[in-house]
C-alpha positions as CSV (number, residue, x, y, z in Angstrom):
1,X,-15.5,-12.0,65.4
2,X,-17.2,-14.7,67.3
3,X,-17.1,-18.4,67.5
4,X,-20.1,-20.5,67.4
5,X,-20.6,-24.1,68.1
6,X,-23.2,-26.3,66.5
7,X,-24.4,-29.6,67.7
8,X,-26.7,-32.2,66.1
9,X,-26.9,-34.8,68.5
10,X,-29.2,-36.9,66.1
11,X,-30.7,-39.2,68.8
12,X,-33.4,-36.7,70.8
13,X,-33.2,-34.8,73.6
14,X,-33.6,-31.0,73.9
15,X,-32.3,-27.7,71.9
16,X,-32.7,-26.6,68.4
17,X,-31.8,-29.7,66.8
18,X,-31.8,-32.3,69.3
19,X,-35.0,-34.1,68.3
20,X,-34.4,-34.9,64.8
21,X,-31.6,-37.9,63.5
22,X,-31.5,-36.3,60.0
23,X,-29.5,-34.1,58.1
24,X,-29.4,-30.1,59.1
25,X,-27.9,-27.7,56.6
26,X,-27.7,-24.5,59.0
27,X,-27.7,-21.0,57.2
28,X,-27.1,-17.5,58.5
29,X,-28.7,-14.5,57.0
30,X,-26.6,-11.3,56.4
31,X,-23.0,-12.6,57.8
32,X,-20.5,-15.5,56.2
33,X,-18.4,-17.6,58.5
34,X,-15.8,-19.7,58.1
35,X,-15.3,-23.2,59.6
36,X,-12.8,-24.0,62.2
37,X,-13.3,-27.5,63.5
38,X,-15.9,-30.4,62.3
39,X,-15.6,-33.6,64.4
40,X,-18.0,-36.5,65.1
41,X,-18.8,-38.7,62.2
42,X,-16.9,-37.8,59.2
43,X,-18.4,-38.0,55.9
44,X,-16.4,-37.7,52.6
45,X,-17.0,-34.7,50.3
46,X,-17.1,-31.7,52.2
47,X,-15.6,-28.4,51.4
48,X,-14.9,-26.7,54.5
49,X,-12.6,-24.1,53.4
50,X,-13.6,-20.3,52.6
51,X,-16.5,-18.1,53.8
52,X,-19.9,-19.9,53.9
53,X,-23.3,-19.2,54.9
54,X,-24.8,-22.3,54.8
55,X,-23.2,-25.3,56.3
56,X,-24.3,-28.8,56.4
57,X,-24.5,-30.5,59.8
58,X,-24.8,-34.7,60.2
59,X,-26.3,-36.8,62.6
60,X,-23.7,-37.2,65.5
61,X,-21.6,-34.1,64.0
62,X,-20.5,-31.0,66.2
63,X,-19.0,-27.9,64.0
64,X,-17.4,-24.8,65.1
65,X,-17.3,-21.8,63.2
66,X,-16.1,-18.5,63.1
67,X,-18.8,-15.4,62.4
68,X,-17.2,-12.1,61.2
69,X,-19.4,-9.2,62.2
70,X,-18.6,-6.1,61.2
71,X,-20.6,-2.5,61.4
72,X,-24.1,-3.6,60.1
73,X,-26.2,-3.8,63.5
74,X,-29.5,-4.9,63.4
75,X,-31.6,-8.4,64.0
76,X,-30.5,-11.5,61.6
77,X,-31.7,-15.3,61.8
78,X,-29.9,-18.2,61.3
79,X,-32.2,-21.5,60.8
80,X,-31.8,-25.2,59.3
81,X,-32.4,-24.9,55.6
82,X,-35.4,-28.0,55.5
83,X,-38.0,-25.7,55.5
84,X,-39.8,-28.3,57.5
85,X,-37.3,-28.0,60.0
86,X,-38.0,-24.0,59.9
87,X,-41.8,-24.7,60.8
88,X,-41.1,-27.1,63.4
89,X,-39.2,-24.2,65.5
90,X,-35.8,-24.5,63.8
91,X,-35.2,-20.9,63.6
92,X,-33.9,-18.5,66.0
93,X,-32.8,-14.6,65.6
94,X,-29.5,-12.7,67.4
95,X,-28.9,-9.3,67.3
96,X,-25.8,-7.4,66.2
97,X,-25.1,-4.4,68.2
98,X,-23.0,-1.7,66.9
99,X,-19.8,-1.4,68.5
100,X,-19.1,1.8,70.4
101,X,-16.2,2.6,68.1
102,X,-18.4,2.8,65.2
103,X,-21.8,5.0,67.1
């Protein structure tokens, strides 16, 4: 289990979504999460609870979620779901390695 932190600063600047004041539903293939802790601007409606794979990110919003890896190694992606956002670079890969109780 990992914990990852997202960050859409929604004014510029520099990282995967840095340069873009919109909207950034962020999916990852092959492994569900669950979200621990939303906080900048708060918007009504969401549904936080459970195991997700796709996870909608606002303008000024920082999210922190928790991965569950388990014994399927390999190379997955995670990207921002506008597939305009996908083009523009908003894409990146990690890789699961297998842990040495399960070589």
């Amino acid at each position: 289990m990992e914990v990852w932190e997202f960050i859409n600063e929604g004014g510029g600047g520099m990282g995967m979504m840095g340069g873009m004041n919109m909207p950034h539903p962020i999916h990852l293939h092959g492994k569900q999460f669950q979200v621990l802790k939303r906080s900048g601007v708060r918007h009504e409606g969401y549904v936080d609870e459970g195991w997700k794979d796709t996870v909608l990110l606002m303008p000024g919003e920082r999210i922190k979620v928790l991965v569950k890896f388990g014994d399927y190694p390999g190379l997955f992606l995670y990207h921002c779901h506008n597939l305009e956002h996908e083009d523009m670079g908003m894409m990146r890969n990690y890789l699961v390695e297998s842990s040495p109780a399960s070589v």
